[in-house]
LOKEZA-634338 format. One record per atom (N, C-alpha, C, CB): atom name; x, y negated, z. Coordinates in steps of 0.02 Angstrom, whole numbers. Atoms other than C-alpha are relative to their C-alpha. Last residue first. Glycine has a CB too. Example, Ala and Ser with C-alpha at 12.3 -4.5 7.8 and 13.67 -1.06 7.14 Angstrom:
<recs>
   atome        u        v        w
       N      -42       59       -3
      CA      684       53      357
       C      -39      -55       37
      CB       20      -23      -71
       N       45       59        0
      CA      615      225      390
       C       45      -60        0
      CB      -50       -1       62
</recs>
This chain:
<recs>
   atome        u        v        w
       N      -35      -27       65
      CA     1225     -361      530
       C      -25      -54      -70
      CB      -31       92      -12
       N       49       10       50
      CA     1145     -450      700
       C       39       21      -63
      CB      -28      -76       -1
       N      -13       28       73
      CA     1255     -363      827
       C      -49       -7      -32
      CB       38       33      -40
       N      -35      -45       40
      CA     1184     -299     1009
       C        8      -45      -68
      CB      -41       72       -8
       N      -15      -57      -21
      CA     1154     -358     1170
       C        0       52      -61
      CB      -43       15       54
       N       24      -38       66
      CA     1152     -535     1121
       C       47       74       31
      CB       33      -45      -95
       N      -34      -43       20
      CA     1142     -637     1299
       C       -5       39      -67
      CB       -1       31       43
       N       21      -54       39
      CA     1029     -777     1336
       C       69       42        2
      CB      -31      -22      -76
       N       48      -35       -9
      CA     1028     -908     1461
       C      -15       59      -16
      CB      -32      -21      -13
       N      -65      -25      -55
      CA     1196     -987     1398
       C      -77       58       56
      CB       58     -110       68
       N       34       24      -68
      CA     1084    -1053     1254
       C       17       49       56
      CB      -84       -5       -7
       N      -23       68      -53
      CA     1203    -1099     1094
       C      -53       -2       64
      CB       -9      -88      -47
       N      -66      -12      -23
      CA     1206     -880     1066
       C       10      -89       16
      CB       57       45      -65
       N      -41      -31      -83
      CA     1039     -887     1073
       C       50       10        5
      CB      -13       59       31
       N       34       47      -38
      CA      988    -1021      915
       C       14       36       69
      CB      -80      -13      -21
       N      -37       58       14
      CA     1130     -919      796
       C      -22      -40       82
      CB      -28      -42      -84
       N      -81      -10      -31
      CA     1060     -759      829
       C       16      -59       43
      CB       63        2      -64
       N       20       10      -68
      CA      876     -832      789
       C       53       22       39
      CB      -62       32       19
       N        9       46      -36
      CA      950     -881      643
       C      -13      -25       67
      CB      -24      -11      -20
       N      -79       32      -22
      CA     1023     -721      595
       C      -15      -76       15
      CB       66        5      -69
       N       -8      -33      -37
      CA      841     -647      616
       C       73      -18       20
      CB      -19       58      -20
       N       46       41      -59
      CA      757     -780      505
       C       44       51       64
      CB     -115       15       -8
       N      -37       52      -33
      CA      889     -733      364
       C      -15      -27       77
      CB       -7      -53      -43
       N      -62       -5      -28
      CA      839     -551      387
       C       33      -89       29
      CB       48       40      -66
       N        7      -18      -68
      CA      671     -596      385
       C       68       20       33
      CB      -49       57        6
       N       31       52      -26
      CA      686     -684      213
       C       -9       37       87
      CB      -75      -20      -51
       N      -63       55      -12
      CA      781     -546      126
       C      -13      -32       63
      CB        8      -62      -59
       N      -36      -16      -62
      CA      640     -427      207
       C       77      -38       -4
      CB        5       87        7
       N       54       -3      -83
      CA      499     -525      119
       C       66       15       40
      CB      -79       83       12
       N      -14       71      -14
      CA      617     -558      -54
       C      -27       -7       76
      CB      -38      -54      -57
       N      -55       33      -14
      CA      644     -375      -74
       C        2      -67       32
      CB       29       -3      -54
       N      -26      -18      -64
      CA      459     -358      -48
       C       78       22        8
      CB      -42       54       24
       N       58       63      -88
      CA      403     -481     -153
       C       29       51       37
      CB     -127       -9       17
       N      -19       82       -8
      CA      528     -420     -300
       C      -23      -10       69
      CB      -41      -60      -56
       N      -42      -10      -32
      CA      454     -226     -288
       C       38      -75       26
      CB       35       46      -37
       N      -46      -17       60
      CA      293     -266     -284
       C       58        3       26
      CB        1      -45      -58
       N      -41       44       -8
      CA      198     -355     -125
       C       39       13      -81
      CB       43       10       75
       N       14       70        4
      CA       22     -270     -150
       C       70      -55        0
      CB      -48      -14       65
       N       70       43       50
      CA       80     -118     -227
       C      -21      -66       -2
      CB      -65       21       15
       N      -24       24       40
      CA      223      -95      -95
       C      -42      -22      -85
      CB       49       42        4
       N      -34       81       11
      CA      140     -123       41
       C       42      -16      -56
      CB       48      -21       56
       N       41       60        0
      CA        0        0        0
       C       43      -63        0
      CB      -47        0       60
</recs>
């Protein structure tokens, strides 16, 4: 089903796009001394 409705493109481009969002949110807890990263963003 998800790949029908997204195709192949759209859903390359979906989990590009979540990756970037996922090394961002790296980015935003490693400048808040609050947080810890308990494991690698790849």
């Amino acid at each position: 089903f998800v790949l029908r409705s997204y195709g192949i493109s759209g859903l390359q481009h979906y989990i590009r796009h979540h990756i970037k969002l996922a090394k961002r949110f790296e980015e935003l807890v490693l400048k808040d001394k609050r947080f810890e990263i308990c494991n690698q963003v790849k």
